[in-house]
C-alpha positions as CSV (number, residue, x, y, z in Angstrom):
1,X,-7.4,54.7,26.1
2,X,-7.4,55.1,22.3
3,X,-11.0,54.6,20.7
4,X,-10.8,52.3,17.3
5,X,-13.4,54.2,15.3
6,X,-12.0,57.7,16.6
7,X,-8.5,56.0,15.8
8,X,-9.7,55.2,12.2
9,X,-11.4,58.6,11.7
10,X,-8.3,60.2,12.6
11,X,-5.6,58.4,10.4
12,X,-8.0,58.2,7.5
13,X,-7.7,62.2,8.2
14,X,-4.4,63.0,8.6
15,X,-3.3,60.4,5.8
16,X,-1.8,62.9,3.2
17,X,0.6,64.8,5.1
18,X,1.2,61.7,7.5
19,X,4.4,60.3,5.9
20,X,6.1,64.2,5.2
21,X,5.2,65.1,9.0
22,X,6.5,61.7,10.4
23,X,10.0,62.3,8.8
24,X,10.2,66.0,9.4
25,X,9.1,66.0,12.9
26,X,11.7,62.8,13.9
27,X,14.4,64.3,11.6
28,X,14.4,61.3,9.4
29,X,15.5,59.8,12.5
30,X,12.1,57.4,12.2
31,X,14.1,55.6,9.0
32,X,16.9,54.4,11.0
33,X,14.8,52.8,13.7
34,X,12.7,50.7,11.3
35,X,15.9,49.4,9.4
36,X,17.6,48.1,12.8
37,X,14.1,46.8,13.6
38,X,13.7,45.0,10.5
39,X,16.9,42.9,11.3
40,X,15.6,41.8,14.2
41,X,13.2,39.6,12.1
42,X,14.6,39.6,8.6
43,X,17.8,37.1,10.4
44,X,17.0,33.9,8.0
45,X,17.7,33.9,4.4
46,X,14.7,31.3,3.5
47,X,10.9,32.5,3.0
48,X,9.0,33.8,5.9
49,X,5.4,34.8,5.8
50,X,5.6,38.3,7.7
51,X,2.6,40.3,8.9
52,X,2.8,44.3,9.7
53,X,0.2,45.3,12.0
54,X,-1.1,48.6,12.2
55,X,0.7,48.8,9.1
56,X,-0.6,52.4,7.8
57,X,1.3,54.1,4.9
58,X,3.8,50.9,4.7
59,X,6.7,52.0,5.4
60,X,8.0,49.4,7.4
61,X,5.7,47.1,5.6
62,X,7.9,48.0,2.7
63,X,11.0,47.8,4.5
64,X,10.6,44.0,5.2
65,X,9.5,43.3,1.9
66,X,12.9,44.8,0.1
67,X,15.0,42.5,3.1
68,X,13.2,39.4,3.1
69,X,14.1,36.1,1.4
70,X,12.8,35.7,-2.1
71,X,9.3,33.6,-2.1
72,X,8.4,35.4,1.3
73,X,4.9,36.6,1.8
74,X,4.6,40.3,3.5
75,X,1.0,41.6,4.6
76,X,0.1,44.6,6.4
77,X,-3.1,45.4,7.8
78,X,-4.8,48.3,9.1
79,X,-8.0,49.9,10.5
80,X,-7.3,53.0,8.1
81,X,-8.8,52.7,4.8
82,X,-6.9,56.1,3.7
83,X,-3.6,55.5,5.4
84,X,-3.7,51.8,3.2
85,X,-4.6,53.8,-0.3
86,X,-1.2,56.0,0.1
87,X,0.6,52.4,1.1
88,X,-0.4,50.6,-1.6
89,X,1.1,53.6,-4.3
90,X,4.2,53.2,-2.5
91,X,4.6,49.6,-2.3
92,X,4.0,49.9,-6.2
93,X,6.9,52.5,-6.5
94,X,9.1,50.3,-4.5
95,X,8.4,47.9,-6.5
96,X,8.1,45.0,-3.5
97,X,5.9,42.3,-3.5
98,X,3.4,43.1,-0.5
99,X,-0.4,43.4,0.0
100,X,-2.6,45.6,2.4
101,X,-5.8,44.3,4.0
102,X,-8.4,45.8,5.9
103,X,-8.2,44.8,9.5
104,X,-8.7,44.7,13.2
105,X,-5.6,43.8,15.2
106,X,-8.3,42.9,18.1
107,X,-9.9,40.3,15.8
108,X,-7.2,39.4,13.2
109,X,-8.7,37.6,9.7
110,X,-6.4,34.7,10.1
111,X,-6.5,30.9,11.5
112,X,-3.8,29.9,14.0
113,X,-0.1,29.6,13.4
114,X,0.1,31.4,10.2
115,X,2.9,33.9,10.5
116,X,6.8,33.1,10.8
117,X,7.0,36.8,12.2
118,X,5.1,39.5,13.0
119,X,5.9,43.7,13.2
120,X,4.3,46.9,14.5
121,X,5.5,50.0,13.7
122,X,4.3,52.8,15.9
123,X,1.0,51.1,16.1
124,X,0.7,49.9,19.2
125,X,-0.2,52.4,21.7
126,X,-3.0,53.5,19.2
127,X,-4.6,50.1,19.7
128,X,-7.9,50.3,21.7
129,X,-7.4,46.8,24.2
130,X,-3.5,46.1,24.0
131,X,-4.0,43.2,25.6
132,X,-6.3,41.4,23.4
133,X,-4.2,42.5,20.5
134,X,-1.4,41.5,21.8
135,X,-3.3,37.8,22.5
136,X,-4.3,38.1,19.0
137,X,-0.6,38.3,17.2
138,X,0.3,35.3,19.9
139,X,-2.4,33.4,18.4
140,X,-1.4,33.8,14.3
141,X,2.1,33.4,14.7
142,X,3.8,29.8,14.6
143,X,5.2,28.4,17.3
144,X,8.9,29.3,17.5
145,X,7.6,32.4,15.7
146,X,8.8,36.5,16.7
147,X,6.8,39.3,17.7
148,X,8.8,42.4,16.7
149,X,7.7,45.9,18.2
150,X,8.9,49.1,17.3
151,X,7.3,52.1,19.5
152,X,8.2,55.2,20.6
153,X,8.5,56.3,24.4
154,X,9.7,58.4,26.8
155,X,13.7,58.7,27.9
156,X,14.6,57.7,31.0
157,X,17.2,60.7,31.4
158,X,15.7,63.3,33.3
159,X,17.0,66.4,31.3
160,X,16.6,64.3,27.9
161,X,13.1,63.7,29.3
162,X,11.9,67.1,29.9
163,X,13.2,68.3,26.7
164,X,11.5,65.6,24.9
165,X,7.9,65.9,26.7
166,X,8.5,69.8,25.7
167,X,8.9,69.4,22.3
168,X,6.5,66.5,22.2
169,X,3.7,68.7,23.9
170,X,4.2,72.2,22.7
171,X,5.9,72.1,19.3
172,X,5.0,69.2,17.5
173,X,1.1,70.3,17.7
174,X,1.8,73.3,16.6
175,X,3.5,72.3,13.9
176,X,1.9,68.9,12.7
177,X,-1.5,71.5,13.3
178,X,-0.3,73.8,10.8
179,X,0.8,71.7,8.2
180,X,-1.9,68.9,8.7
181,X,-4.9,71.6,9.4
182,X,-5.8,69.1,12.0
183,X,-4.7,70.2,15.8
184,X,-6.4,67.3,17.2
185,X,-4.4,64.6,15.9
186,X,-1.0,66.2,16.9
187,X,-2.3,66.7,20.5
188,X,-3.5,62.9,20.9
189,X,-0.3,61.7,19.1
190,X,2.2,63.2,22.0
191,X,-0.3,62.1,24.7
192,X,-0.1,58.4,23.6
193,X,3.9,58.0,23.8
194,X,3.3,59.8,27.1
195,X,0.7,57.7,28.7
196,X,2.4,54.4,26.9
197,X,2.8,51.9,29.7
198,X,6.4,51.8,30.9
199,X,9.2,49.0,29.3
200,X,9.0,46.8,32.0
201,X,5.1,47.0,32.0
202,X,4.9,46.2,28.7
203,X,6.9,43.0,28.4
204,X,4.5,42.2,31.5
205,X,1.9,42.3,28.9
206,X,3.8,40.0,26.5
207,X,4.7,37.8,29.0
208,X,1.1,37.2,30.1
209,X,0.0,37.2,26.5
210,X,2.6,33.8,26.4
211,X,5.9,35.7,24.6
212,X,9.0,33.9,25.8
213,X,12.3,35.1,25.5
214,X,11.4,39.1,25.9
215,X,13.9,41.7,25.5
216,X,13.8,45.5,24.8
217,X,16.4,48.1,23.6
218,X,16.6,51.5,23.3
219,X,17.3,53.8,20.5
220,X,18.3,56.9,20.4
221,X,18.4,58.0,24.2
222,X,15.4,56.0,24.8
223,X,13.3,57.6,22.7
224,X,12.4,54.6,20.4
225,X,12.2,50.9,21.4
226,X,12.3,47.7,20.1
227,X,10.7,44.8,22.2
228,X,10.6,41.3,21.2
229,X,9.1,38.1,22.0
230,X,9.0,35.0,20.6
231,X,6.0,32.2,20.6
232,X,7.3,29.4,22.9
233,X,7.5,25.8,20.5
234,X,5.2,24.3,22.8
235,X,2.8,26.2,24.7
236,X,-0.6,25.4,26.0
């Protein structure tokens, strides 16, 4: 189980090098998941307030904000104080409308029924009780509103598999080590895709959490996935 202040200690860490390692170690690959993602909530042409959880350097934060309806509202939030500081220079060079906040995704800053839709970008298996989060994003988002979750995880090919777990386990540390001068991170990092509860496990958990309407794909030989729920319009 991930621990929130060794989670914050750690991005706040590896923050610098955290966007060039991300693309070089997924090939890029990491932009075309998020773009596909982002349609899956960006599907109305009229204002939607959007919240990015566990938003870190904002790329999909910024993502939404360039594909959104004008007059939208688009807020990330994060426990990472030094991932956020590199976000917010980027949102600036994008030149989107989008703000970061400081923020647990266990204990959200936000009343009820706030959010048209929200995202998470390769967030969610760092979170500390999954569950409660999950509760939490239920509670803030209006009813008929969409939970969108982008997150990486294991193929279900056996030879795609193994070659992924060996990469994941013995070259990525290596390299994310040497570059990021921190060996640590890049061995948690491949442990969490790995001990990421399975697809049908995890809709479980939205489904208990209230989600409706729950799907999952795959992308790129099951490597990436998107799930999605949606707040039922009545619920009790």
């Amino acid at each position: 189980m991930a621990n929130k202040e060794g989670i914050r200690k750690l991005f706040n860490n590896i923050a610098a090098d955290y966007d060039r390692l991300n693309h070089l170690l997924s090939l890029n690959i990491d932009k075309i998941w998020r773009r596909k993602a982002v349609r899956q909530i960006v599907d109305v042409r009229k204002p939607l307030r959007v919240l990015d959880v566990a938003c870190g350097t904002g790329d999909l934060t910024i993502e939404i904000a360039r594909r959104v309806a004008p007059g939208s509202q688009v807020t990330g939030i994060d426990l990472s104080e030094g991932m956020m500081a590199i976000g917010r220079e980027k949102i600036a060079r994008a030149g989107v409308t989008a703000e970061m906040v400081l923020g647990d995704c266990e204990a959200l800053p936000y009343e009820a029924n706030q959010f048209d839709r929200i995202a998470v970008g390769f967030g969610v298996r760092n979170f500390e009780h999954m569950e409660r989060s999950i509760r939490e994003m239920f509670r803030v988002l209006v009813p008929g509103g969409r939970l969108l979750i982008l997150e990486l995880s294991l193929p279900t090919n056996t030879f795609i598999r193994r070659c992924y777990k060996f990469y994941f386990q013995k070259i990525l540390p290596i390299v994310g080590g040497m570059i990021s001068g921190n060996y640590g991170a890049y061995d948690y990092l491949p442990a969490s895709v790995i001990n990421f509860p399975v697809p049908k496990r995890f809709l479980e958990m939205m489904e208990q959490a209230g989600f409706c309407e729950l799907k999952q794909k795959p992308l790129t030989f099951g490597i990436c996935r998107i799930y999605i729920g949606t707040k039922p319009l009545q619920h009790d």
